[in-house]
KEMARLUM-771601 format. One record per residue (C-alpha): x, y negated, z negated; residue in one letter. Coordinates in steps of 0.1 Angstrom, whole numbers. Example, Ala and Ser with C-alpha at 12.3 -4.5 7.8 and 13.67 -1.06 7.14 Angstrom:
// KEMARLUM-771601
+-------+-------+-------+---+
:  east : north :    up : r :
+-------+-------+-------+---+
:   123 :    45 :   -78 : A :
:   137 :    11 :   -71 : S :
+-------+-------+-------+---+
***
This chain:
// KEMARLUM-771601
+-------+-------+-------+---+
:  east : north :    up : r :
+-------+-------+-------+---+
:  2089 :  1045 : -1590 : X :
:  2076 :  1082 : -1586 : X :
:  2045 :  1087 : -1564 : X :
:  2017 :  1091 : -1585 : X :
:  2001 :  1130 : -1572 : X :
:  1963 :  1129 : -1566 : X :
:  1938 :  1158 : -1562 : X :
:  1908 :  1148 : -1540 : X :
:  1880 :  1171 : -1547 : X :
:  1853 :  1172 : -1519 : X :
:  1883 :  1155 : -1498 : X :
:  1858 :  1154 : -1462 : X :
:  1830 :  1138 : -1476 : X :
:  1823 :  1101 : -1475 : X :
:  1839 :  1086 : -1509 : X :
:  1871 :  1118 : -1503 : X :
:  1878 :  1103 : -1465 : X :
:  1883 :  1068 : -1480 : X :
:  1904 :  1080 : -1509 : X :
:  1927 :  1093 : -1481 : X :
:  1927 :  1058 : -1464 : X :
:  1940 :  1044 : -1492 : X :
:  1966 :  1072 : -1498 : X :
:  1975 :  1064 : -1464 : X :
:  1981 :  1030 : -1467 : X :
:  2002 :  1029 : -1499 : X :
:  2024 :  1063 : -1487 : X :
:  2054 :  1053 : -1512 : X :
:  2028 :  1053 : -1540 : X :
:  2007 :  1082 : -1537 : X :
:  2008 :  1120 : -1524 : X :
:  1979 :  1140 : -1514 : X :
:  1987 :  1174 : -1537 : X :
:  1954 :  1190 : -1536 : X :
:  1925 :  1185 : -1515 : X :
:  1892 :  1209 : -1510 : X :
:  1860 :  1208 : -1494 : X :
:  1828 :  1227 : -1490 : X :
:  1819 :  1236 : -1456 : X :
:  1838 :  1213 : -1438 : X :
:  1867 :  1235 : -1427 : X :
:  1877 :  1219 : -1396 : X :
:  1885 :  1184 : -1410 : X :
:  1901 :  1196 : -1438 : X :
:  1924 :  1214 : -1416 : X :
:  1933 :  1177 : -1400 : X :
:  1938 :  1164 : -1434 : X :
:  1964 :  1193 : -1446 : X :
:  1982 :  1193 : -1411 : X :
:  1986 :  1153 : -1416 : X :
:  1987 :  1150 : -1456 : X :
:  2004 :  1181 : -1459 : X :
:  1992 :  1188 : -1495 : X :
:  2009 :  1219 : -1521 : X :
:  1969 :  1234 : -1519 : X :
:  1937 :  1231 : -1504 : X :
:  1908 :  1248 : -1521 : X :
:  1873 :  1258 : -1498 : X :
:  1843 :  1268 : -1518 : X :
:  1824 :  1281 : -1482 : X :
:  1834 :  1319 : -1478 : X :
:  1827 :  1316 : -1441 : X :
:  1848 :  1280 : -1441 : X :
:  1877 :  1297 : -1460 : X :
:  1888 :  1324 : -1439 : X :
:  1890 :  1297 : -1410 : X :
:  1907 :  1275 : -1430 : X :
:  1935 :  1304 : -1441 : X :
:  1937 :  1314 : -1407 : X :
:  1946 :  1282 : -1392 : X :
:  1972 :  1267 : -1421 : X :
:  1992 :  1300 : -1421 : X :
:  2022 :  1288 : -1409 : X :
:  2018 :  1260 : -1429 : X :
:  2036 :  1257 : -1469 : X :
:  2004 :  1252 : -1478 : X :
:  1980 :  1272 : -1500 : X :
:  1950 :  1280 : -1493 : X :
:  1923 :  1292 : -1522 : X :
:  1890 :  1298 : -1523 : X :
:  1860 :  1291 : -1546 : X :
:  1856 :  1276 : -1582 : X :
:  1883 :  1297 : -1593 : X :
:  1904 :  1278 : -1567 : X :
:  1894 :  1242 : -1580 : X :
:  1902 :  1251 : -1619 : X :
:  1937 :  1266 : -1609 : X :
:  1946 :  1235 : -1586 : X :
:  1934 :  1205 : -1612 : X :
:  1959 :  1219 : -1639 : X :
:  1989 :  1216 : -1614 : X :
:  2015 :  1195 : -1635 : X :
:  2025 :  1175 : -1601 : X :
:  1995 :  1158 : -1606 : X :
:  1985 :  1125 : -1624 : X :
:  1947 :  1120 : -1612 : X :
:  1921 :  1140 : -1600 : X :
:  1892 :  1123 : -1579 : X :
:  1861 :  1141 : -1586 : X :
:  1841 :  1133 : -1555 : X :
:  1822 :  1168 : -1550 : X :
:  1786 :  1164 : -1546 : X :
:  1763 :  1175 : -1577 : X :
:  1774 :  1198 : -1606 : X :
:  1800 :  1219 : -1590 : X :
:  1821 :  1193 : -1604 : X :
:  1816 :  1196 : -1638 : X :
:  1833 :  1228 : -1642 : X :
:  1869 :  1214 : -1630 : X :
:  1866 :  1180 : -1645 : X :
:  1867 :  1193 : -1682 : X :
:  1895 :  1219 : -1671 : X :
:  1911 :  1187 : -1657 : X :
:  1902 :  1168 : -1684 : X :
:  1919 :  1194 : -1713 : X :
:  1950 :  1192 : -1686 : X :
:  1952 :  1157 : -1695 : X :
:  1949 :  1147 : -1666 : X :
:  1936 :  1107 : -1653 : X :
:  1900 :  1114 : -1637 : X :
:  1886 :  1093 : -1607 : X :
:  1850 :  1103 : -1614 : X :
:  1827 :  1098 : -1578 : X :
:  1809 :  1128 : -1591 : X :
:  1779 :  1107 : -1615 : X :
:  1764 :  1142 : -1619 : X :
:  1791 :  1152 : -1642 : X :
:  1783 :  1128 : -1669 : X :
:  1746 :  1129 : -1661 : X :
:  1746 :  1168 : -1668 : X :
:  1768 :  1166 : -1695 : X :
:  1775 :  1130 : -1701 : X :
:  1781 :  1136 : -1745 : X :
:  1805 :  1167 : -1741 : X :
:  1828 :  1149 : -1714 : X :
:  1834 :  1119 : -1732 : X :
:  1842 :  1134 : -1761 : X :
:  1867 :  1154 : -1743 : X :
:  1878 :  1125 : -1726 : X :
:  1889 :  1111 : -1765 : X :
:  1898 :  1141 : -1775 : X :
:  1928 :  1147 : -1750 : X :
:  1936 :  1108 : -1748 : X :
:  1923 :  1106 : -1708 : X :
:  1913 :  1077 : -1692 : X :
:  1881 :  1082 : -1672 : X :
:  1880 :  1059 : -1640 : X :
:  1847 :  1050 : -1627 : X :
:  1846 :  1053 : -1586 : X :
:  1812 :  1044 : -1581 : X :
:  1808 :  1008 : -1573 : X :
:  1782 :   999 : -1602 : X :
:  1802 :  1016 : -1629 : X :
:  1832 :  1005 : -1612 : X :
:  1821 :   970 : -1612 : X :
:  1811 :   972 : -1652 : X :
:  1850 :   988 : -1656 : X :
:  1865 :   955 : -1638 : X :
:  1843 :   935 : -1658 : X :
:  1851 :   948 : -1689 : X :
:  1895 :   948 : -1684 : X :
:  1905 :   924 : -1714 : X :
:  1866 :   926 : -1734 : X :
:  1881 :   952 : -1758 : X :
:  1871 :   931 : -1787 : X :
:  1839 :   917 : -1776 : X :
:  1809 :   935 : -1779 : X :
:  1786 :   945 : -1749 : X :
:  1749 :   931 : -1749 : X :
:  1740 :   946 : -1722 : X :
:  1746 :   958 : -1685 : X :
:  1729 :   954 : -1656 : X :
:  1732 :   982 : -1630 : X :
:  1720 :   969 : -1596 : X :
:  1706 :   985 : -1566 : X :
:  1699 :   973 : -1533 : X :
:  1661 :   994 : -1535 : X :
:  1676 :  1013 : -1506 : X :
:  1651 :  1015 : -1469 : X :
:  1618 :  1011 : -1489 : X :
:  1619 :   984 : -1517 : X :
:  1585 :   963 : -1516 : X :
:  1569 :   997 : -1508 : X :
:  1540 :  1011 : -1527 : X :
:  1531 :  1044 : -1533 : X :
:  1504 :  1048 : -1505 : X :
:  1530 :  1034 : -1480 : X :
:  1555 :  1061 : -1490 : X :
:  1532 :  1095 : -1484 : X :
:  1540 :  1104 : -1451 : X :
:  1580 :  1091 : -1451 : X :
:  1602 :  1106 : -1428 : X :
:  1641 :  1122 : -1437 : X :
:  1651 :  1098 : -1410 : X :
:  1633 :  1068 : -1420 : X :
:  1649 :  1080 : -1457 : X :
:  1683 :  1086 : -1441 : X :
:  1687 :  1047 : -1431 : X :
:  1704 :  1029 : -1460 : X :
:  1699 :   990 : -1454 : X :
:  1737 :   982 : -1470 : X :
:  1762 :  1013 : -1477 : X :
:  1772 :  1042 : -1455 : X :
:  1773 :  1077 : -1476 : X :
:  1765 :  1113 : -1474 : X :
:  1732 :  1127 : -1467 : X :
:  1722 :  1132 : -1509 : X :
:  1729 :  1103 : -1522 : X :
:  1716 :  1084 : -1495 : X :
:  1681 :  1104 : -1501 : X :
:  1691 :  1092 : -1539 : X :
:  1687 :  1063 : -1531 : X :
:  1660 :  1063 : -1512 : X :
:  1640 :  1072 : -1544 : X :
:  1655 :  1052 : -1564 : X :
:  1671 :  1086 : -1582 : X :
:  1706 :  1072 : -1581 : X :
:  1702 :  1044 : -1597 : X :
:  1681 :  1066 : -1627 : X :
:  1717 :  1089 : -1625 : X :
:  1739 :  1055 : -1627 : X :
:  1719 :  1044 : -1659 : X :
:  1727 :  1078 : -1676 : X :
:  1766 :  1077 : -1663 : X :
:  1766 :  1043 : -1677 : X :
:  1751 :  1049 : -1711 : X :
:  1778 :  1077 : -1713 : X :
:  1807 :  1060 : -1696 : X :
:  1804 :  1030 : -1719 : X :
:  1789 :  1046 : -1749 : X :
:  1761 :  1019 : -1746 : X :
:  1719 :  1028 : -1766 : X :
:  1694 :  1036 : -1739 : X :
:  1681 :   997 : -1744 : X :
:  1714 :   984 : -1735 : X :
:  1710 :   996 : -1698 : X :
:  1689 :   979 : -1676 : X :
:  1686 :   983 : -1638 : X :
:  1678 :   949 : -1610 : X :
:  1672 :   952 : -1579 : X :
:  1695 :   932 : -1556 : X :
:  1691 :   932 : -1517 : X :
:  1723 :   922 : -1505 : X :
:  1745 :   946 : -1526 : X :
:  1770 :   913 : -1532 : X :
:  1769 :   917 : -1569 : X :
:  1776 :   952 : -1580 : X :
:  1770 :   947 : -1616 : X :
:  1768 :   924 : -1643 : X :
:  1783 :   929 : -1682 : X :
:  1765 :   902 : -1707 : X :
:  1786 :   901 : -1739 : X :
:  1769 :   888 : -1776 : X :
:  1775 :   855 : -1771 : X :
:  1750 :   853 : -1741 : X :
:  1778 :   850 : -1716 : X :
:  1775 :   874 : -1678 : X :
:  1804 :   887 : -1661 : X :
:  1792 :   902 : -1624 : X :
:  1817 :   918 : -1605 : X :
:  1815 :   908 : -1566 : X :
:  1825 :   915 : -1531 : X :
:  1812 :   931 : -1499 : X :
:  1795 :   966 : -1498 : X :
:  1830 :   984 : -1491 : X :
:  1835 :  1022 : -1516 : X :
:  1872 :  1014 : -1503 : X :
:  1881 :   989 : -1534 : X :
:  1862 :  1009 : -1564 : X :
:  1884 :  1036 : -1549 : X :
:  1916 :  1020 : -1545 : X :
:  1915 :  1006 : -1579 : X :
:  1907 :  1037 : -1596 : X :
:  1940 :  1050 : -1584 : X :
:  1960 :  1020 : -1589 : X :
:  1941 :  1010 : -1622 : X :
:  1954 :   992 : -1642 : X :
:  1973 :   973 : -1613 : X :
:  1957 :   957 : -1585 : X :
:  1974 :   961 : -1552 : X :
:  1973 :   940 : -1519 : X :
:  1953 :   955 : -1487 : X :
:  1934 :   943 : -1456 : X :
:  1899 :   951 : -1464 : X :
:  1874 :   923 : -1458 : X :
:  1867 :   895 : -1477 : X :
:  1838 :   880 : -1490 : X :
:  1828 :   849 : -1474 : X :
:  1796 :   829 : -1495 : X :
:  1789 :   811 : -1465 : X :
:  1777 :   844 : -1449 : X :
:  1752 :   850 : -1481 : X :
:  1742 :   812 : -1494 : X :
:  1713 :   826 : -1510 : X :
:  1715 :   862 : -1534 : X :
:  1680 :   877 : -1542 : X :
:  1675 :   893 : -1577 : X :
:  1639 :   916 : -1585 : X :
:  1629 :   941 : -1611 : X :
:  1629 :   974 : -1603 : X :
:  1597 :   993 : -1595 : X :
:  1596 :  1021 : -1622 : X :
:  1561 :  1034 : -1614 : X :
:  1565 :  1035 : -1573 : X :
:  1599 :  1048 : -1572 : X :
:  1590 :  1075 : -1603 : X :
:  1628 :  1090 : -1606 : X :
:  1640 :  1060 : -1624 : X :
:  1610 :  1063 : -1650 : X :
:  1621 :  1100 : -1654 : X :
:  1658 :  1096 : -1653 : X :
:  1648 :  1074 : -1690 : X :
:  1624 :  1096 : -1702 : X :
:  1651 :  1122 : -1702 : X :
:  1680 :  1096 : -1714 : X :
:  1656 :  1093 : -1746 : X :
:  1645 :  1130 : -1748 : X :
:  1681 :  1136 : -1748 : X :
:  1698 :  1177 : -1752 : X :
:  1696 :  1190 : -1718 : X :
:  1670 :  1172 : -1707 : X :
:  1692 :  1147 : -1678 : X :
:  1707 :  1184 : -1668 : X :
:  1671 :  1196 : -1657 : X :
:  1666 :  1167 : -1640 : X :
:  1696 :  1169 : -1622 : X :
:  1694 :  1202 : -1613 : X :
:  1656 :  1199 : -1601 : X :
:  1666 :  1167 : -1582 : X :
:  1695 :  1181 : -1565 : X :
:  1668 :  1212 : -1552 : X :
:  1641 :  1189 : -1540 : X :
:  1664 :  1168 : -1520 : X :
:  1678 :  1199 : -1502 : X :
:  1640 :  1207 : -1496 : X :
:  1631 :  1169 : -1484 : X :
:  1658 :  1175 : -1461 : X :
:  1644 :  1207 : -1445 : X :
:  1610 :  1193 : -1442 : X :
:  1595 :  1217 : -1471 : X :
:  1581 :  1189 : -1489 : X :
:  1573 :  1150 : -1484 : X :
:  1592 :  1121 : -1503 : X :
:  1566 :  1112 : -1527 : X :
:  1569 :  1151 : -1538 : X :
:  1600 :  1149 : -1553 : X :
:  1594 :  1132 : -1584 : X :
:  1561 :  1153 : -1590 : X :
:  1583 :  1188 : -1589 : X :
:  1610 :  1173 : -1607 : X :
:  1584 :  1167 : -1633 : X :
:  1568 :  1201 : -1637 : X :
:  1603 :  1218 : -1642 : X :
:  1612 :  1190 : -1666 : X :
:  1582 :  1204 : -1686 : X :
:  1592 :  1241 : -1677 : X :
:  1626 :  1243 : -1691 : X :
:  1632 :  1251 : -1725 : X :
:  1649 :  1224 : -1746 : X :
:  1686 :  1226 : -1766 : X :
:  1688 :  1194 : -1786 : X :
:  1729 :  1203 : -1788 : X :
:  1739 :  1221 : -1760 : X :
:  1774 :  1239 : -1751 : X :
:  1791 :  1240 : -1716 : X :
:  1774 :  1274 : -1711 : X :
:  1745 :  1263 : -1725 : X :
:  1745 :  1232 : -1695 : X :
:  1757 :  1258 : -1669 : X :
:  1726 :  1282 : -1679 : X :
:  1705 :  1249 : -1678 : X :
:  1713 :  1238 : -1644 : X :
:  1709 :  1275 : -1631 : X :
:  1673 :  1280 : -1646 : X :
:  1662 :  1250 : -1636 : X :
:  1672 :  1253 : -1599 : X :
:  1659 :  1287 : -1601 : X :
:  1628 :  1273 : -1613 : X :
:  1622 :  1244 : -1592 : X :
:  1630 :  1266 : -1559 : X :
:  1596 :  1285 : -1574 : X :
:  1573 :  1256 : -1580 : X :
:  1585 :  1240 : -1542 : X :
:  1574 :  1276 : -1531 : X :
:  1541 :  1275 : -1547 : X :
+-------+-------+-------+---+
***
């Protein structure tokens, strides 16, 4: 059997690392044929000296010339920027690319990769949050399969393997409610980027941990989902879950729940997206029930933790509405992070650019691309004010 030839976009972050440990332990499976990063130069120099890929792509000019510099008497290539990233996803050595860049960036490559026809490991949820109706019916069009990384969607995926004839009810996304479930809002005014920084459960960069801090993740996972598995907005619901056991539940017509289980490890939604549809033996941990004899199941606060509200009020607004959010979120994140505004902030900027972007009830890729740019634009404005 041939190796099947991956592409790791945003190969030093937190969801690419693992994706190489897996590629690593199953070396007569896969090969590492691309892999690019941001601004980590240094460790993707590691990774191409050990994985020894046909290309590596950096988007950071600075990060580039380091990285060229150092691989140059190496086979492999090095390119630079966005331009990079759509030339290396349409290499015909490859078979799947894993989307795991953080925020919108990845949008661009995955419908490149996507009219390739190539497999796509999609860590990215910002893709089909942005432009969640346009991928998928890509994703039909050129007869792709598109392989859920996170663990939720991942979990929904598994649960779903041999349900092609049974209709979905509906699915129930869980979150753990991240450092400050049980808070209310007055508790939450004067939180701290390192109190927001400490996830109780899962280790993962510093964005989506903030994510899910505000409960903004999960609202992104509840758009993926209604995308990913073509589901009504009603169909959808979120539960808070505390021990992150249970990473998400399918119920089916005739009342019956499938919940797909194990510990809070991104190494297994990751392996089986690249093995899918086979499963295939490792040494990760196992879950023991005697080590959680009692599972904890709440609803989710919608009116402390205000993202989630807005992340449906755009699901049903529909058009580009989920890419302004996105787009704002990802700005006031960067500016929780750099102390320019407090936690409880977030949502309320996020609002006021929801309400200053113009709508498109049927928007294009350019008409996403200038979406996400006016609004970021727009948001960086308001945070200003």
């Amino acid at each position: 059997m041939s190796k099947k030839g991956i592409a790791i976009l945003g190969a030093t972050g937190s969801v690419g690392t693992q994706a190489l440990d897996v590629i690593r332990a199953f070396p007569d499976k896969f090969e590492a044929v691309v892999l690019t990063c941001g601004s980590n130069g240094e460790l993707l120099i590691k990774q191409a000296l050990e994985f020894k890929p046909k290309s590596v792509v950096v988007t950071d000019p600075i990060e580039y010339k380091k990285v060229k510099e150092a691989l140059a008497s190496q086979e492999t290539t090095v390119l630079y920027g966005e331009e990079g990233l759509i030339e290396v996803v349409q290499y015909t050595e490859i078979s799947i690319v894993l989307n795991a860049i953080v925020g919108s960036a990845g949008l661009k490559p995955t419908v490149v990769a996507i009219r390739s026809k190539k497999d796509i490991a999609l860590a990215n949820k910002e893709t089909l949050v942005v432009a969640g109706e346009l991928i998928m019916a890509l994703v039909k069009e050129y007869g792709v399969n598109m392989l859920p990384v996170d663990s939720e969607h991942s979990a929904i995926f598994q649960c779903l393997v041999g349900e092609d004839q049974n209709p979905i009810e509906k699915i129930y996304v869980t979150a753990s409610g991240g450092p400050f479930r049980g808070k209310k809002r007055e508790e939450l005014l004067h939180v701290t980027k390192v109190q927001a920084l400490k996830h109780p459960n899962w280790s993962m960069g510093a964005k989506i941990t903030i994510d899910s801090a505000s409960l903004m993740n999960k609202g992104l996972e509840v758009i993926e989902a209604k995308w990913l598995f073509d589901l009504s907005i009603d169909q959808v619901d979120v539960i808070v879950h505390p021990e992150s056991i249970v990473h998400s539940l399918v119920q089916f017509k005739d009342g019956s729940i499938k919940a797909q289980m194990g510990v809070p490890d991104m190494k297994l939604p990751i392996q089986y997206a690249l093995t899918y549809p086979a499963r295939f033996e490792n040494n990760f941990e196992r879950f023991n029930f005697m080590d959680y004899p009692t599972l904890h199941f709440e609803k989710a606060d919608r009116e402390t933790f205000r993202n989630l509200a807005l992340a449906y009020e755009t699901l049903r607004a529909g058009g580009n509405k989920s890419c302004i959010l996105n787009a704002a979120n990802e700005v006031v994140v960067g500016a929780f992070l750099a102390d320019k505004i407090g936690f409880l902030e977030m949502s309320d900027v996020i609002e006021r650019t929801l309400g200053k972007v113009g709508f498109i009830a049927n928007p294009t890729l350019e008409d996403y691309l200038e979406t996400d740019r006016l609004a970021r634009s727009i948001t960086k404005e308001i945070i200003k004010d």
